[in-house]
C-alpha positions as CSV (number, residue, x, y, z in Angstrom):
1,X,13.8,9.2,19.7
2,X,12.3,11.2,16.9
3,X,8.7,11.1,15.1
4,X,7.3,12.7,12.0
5,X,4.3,14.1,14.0
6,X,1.6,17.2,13.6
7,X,0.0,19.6,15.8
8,X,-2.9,20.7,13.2
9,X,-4.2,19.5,9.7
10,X,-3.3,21.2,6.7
11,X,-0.4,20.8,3.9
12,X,3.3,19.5,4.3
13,X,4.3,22.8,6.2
14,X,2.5,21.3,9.0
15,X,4.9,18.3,9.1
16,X,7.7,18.5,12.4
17,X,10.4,15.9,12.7
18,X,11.0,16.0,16.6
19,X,11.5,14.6,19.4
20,X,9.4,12.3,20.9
21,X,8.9,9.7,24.1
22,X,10.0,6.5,23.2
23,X,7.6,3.8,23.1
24,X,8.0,0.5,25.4
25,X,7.0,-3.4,24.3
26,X,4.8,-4.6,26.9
27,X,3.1,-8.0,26.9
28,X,2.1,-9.2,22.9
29,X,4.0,-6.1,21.3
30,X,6.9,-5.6,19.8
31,X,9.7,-2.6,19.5
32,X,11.1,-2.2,16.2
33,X,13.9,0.4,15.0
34,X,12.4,1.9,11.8
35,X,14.7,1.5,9.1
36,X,12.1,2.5,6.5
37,X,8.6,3.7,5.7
38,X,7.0,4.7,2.8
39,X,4.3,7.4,2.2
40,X,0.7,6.5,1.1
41,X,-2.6,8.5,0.2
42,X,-3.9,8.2,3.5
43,X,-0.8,9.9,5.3
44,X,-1.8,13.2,3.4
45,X,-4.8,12.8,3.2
46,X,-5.0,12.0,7.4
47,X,-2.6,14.9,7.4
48,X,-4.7,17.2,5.3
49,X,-8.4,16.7,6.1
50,X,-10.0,16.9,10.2
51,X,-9.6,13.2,10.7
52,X,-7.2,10.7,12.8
53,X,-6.7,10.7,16.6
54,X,-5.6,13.6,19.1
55,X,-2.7,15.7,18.5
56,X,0.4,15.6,18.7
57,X,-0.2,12.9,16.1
58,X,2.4,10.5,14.5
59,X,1.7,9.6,10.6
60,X,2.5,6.6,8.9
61,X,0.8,2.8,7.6
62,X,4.0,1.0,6.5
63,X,6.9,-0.3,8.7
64,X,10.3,-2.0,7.7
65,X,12.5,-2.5,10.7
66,X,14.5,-4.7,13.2
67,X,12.9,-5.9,16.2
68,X,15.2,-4.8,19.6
69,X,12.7,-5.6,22.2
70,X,9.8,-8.0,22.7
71,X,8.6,-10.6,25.3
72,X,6.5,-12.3,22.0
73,X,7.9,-15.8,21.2
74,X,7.0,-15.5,17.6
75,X,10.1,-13.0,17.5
76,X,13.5,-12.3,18.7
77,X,16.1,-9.3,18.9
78,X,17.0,-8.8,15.5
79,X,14.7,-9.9,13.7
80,X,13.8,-8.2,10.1
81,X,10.1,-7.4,10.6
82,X,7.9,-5.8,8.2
83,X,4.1,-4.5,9.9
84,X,1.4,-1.8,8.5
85,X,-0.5,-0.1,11.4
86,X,-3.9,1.8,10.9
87,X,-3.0,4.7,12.1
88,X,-5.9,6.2,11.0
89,X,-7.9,4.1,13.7
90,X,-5.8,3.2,16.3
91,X,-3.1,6.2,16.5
92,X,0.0,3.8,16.6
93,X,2.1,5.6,13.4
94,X,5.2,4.3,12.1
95,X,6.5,7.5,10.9
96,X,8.8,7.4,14.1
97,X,12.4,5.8,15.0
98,X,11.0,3.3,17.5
99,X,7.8,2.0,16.7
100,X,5.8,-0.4,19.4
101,X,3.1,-2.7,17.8
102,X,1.1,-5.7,18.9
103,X,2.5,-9.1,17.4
104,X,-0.8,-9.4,15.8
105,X,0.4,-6.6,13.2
106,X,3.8,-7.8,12.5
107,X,5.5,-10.3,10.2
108,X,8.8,-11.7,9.5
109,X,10.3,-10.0,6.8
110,X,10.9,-10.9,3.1
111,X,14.6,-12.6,3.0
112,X,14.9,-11.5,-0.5
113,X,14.7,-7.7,-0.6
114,X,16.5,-5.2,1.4
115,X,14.3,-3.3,4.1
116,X,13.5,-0.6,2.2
117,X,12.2,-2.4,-0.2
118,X,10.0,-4.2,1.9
119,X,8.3,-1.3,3.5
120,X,6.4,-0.8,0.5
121,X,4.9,-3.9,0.5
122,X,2.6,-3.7,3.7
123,X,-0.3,-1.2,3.3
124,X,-0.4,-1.5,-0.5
125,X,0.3,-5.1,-0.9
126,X,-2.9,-6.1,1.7
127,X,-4.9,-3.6,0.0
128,X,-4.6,-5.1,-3.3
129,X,-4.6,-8.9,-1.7
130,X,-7.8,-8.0,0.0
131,X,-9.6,-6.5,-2.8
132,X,-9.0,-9.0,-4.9
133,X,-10.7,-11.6,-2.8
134,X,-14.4,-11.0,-3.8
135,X,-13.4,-10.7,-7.6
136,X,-13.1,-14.7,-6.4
137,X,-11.5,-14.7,-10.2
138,X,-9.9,-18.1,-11.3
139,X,-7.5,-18.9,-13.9
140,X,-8.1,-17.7,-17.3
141,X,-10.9,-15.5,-16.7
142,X,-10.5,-11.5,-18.1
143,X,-9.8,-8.7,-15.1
144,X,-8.9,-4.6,-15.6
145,X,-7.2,-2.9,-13.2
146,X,-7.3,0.8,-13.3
147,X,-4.3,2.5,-11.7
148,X,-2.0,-0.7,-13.1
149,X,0.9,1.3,-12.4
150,X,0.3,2.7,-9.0
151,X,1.4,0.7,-6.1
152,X,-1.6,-1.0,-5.1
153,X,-2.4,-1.6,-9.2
154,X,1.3,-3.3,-9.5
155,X,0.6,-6.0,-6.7
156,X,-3.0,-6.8,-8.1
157,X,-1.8,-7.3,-11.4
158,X,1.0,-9.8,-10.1
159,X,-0.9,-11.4,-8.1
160,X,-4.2,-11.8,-10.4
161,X,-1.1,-13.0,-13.4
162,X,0.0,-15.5,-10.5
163,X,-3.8,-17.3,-10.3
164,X,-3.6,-17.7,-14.0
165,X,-5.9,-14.7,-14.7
166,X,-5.3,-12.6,-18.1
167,X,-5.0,-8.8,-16.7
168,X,-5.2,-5.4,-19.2
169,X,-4.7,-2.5,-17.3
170,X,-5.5,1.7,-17.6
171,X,-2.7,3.6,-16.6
172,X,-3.4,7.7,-16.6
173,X,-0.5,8.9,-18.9
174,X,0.8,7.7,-22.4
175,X,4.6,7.3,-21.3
176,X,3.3,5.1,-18.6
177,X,2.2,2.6,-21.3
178,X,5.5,0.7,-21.8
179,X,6.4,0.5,-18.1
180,X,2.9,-0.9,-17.4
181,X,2.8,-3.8,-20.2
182,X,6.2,-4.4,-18.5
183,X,4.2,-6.0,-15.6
184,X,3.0,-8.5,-18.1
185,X,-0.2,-7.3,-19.0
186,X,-2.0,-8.6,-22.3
187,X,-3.1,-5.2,-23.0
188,X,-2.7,-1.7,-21.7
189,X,-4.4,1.9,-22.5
190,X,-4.9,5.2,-20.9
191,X,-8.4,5.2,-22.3
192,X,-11.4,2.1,-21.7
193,X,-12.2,3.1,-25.3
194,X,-8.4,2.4,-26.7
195,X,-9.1,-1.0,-25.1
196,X,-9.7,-3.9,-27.6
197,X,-12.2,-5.3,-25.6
198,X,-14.9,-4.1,-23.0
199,X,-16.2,-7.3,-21.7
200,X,-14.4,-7.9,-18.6
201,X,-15.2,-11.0,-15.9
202,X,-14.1,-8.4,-13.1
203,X,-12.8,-4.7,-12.8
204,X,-10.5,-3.4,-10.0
205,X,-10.3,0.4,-9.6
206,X,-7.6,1.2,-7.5
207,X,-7.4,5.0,-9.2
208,X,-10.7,6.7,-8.6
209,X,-12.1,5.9,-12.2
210,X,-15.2,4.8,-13.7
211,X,-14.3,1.9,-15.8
212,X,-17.5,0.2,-15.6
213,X,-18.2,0.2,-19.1
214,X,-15.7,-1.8,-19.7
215,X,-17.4,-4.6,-17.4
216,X,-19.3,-7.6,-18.9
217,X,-23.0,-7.4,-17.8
218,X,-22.4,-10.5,-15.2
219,X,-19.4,-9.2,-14.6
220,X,-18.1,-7.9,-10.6
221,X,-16.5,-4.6,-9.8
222,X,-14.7,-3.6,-7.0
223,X,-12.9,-0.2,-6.1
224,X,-10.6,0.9,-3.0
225,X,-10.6,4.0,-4.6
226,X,-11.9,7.4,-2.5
227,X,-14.5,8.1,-5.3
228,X,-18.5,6.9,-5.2
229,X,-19.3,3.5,-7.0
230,X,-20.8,3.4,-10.4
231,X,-24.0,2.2,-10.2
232,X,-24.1,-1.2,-11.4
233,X,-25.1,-4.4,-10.3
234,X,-22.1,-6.4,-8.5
235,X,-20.3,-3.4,-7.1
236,X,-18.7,-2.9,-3.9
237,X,-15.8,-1.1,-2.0
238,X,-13.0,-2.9,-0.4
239,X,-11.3,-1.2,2.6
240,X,-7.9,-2.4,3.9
241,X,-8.3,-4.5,7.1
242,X,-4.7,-5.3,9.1
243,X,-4.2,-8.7,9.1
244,X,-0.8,-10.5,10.3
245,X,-1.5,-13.9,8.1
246,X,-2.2,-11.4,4.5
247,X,0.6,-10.0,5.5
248,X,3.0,-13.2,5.6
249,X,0.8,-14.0,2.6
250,X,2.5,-11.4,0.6
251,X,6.4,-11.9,1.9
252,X,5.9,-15.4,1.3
253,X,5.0,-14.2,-2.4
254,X,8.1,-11.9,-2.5
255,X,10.4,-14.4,-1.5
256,X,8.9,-16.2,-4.6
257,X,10.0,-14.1,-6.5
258,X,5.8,-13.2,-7.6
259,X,5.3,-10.1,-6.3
260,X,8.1,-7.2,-5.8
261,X,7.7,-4.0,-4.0
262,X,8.8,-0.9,-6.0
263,X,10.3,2.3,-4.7
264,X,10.2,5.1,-7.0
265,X,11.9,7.9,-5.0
266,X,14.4,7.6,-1.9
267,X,14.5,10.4,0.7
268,X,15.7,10.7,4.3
269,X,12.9,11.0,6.8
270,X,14.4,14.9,7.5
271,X,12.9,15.3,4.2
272,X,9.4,14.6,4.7
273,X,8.1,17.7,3.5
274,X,9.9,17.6,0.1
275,X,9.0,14.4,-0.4
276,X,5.4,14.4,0.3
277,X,5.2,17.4,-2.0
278,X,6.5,15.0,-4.7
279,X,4.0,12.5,-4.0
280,X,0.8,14.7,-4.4
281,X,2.0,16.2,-7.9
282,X,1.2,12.2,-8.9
283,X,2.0,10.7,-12.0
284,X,4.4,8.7,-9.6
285,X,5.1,5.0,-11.0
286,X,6.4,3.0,-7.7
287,X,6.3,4.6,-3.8
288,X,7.8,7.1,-2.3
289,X,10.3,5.6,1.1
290,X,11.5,7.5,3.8
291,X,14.8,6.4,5.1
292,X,15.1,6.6,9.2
């Protein structure tokens, strides 16, 4: 089989498509072939920075694929499976053409969607499910989300809409304004002071931003961005855990037609280096998917 994999950190030049030993489902796991993945900020930054396990290492978070091997009840040959792996932590990428994962990682797919549509739901969609539990925000109270646009920002916003919650959102460019009020937002800017209000029950930065000013004084704030908290009362970082029943949480949701995964770009998995050139020049409005 073959596996996006590297042999040192640095840019996408260090990126090799090769082959690789094929992984086998033992007891509680899974083999899925990868029909799609999709390309997030921690697979550059994993791939760029001295972290992550022992070389050679395989990238990759998100997984879209068909099960053809397991000794799990909870699945069968054929299956349409969707999983996100933290690579990060456990060195089990998904940036590969056979991909073995424990059954604890892995859901049933969305019926609703094709695959490649689906894997960019897992590591985004969890992320934003996740951080939007301590906001414990209930219907008709006020929420910002920075980043409204971004992958992560898109689910929130659905999601937070879905509990009855009135959602502005920032977005970091002006022609990303009608797109984002597309999503269904009650107001949207590129600025907090082009907002018409800066009294917000909760703020959810998922780009990096200080938006605290726009926060009421009681209000909570939450970030899974990379970038230090403000420092204000009620403020806290919310990192991704893996987490099978989120996970079924959110294709559940799909199939409801609540929440939809959005792929911005298509490119074959040959064409990793082009394509995660694209995604670091940002401004990107939907994920990047690598076809297998």
């Amino acid at each position: 089989m073959f596996a996006v994999q590297i042999d040192r950190h640095g840019g996408p030049e260090v990126l090799r498509v090769r082959e690789a030993a094929a992984p086998v489902a033992g007891a509680g796991h899974v083999l899925v072939a990868t029909v799609a993945s999709t390309i997030n900020p921690v697979d550059w930054k994993t791939r760029a920075w001295d972290v992550g396990p022992a070389f050679p290492m395989t990238l990759g978070w998100d997984l879209a694929g068909v099960v053809v091997a397991t000794e799990s009840a909870d699945f069968a040959v054929g299956d349409r499976v969707v999983a996100m792996s933290a690579q990060l932590a456990t060195g089990l990428g998904t940036w590969a053409e056979l991909v073995a994962l424990p059954t604890t990682l892995v859901a049933h797919a969305p019926a609703s969607v094709p695959l490649v549509e689906a894997a960019a739901l897992p590591l985004a969609g969890v992320t934003a499910l996740q951080a939007l539990g301590p906001l414990d925000l209930v219907a008709g109270q006020r929420l910002l989300v920075s980043g409204a646009l971004g992958a992560v920002g898109r689910t929130a916003v659905a999601l937070a809409l879905h509990r009855g919650v009135v959602v502005d959102g920032l977005v970091s460019r002006a022609e990303h304004l009608a797109p984002a009020a597309a999503l269904g937002l009650s107001a949207v800017a590129s600025a907090v002071s082009d907002l018409k209000s800066a009294s917000y029950d909760a703020v959810l930065d998922t780009a990096g931003v200080d938006v605290s000013a726009a926060l009421a004084p009681d209000g909570r704030y939450v970030s899974v961005a990379d970038a230090p908290l403000p420092e204000i009362p009620r403020a806290e970082k919310s990192y991704v855990q893996e987490s099978r029943a989120d996970l079924a949480e959110l294709v559940r949701l799909v199939d409801a037609g609540v929440v939809r995964p959005h792929i911005a770009h298509h490119f074959s998995v040959r064409q990793v280096r082009r394509a995660t050139e694209l995604f670091e020049r940002g401004g990107l409005t939907g994920k990047v998917a690598l076809h297998f």
